[in-house]
C-alpha positions in Angstrom: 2.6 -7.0 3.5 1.9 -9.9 2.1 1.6 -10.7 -2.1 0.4 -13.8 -3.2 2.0 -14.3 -6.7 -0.2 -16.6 -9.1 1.8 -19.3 -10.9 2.9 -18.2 -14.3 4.9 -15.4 -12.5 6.4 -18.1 -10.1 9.2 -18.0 -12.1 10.3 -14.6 -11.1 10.2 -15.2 -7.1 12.0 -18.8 -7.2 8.6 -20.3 -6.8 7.2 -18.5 -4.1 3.5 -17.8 -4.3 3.6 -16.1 -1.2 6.4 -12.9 -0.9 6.8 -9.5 1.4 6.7 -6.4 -0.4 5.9 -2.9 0.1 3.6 0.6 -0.6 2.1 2.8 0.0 -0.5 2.4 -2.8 -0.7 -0.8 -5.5 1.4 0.9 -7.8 4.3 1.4 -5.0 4.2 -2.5 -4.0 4.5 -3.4 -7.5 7.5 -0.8 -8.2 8.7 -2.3 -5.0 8.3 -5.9 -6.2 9.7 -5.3 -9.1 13.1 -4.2 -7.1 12.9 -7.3 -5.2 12.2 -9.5 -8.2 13.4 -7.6 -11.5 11.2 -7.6 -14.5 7.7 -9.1 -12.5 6.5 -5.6 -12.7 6.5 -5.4 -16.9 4.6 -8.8 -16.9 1.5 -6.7 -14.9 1.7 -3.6 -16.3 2.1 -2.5 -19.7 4.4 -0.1 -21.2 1.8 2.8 -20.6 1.6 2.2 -17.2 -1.7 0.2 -17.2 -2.3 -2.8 -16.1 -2.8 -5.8 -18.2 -6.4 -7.7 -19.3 -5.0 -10.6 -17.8 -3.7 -10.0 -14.8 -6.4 -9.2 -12.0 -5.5 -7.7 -8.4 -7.0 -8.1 -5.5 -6.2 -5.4 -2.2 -7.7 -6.3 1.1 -10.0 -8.9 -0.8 -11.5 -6.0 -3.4 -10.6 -6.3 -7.1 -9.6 -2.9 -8.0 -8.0 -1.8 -11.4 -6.7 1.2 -9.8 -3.1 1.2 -9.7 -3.0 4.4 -7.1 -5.2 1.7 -4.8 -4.1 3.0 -1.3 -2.9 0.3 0.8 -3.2 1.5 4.2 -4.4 -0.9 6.5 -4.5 -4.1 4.0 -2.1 -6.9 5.3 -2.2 -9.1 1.7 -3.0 -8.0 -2.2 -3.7 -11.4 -4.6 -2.8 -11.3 -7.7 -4.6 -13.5 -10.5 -3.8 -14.5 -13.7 -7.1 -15.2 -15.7 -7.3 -17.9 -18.2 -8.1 -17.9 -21.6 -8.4 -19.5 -25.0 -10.0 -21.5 -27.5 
């Protein structure tokens, strides 16, 4: 399936926003991401296997913050990275 990759992780995929991966569930296509594209994985999720404030996904065009998000039937998860500041 299809993973579009937002910008500040470009870096990992040699610049492609766009890149195949897959899962059966969100959790899967990241573990399987992170195979194809070591250390993209840590930079999503946190060291107890949650997924970081920043980073927002999007499976079949649903946010979800479930990482056991089947993926059956969904053709393209987003990933976001929100802004912030001051």
């Amino acid at each position: 399936m299809v993973v579009t990759i937002p910008q500040p992780l470009l870096s990992y995929t040699d610049q492609q926003d766009r890149v195949e991966a897959e899962g059966a569930s969100l959790d899967a296509l990241l573990q399987d991401l992170d195979r194809r594209y070591p250390g993209i994985r840590f930079r999503m999720i946190n060291e107890q296997d949650e997924m970081r404030p920043h980073i927002i996904f999007f499976v079949g065009g649903t946010r979800t913050r479930n990482l056991f998000e089947p993926l059956t039937g969904v053709d393209e998860v987003v990933i976001l990275h929100a802004l912030s500041g001051g």
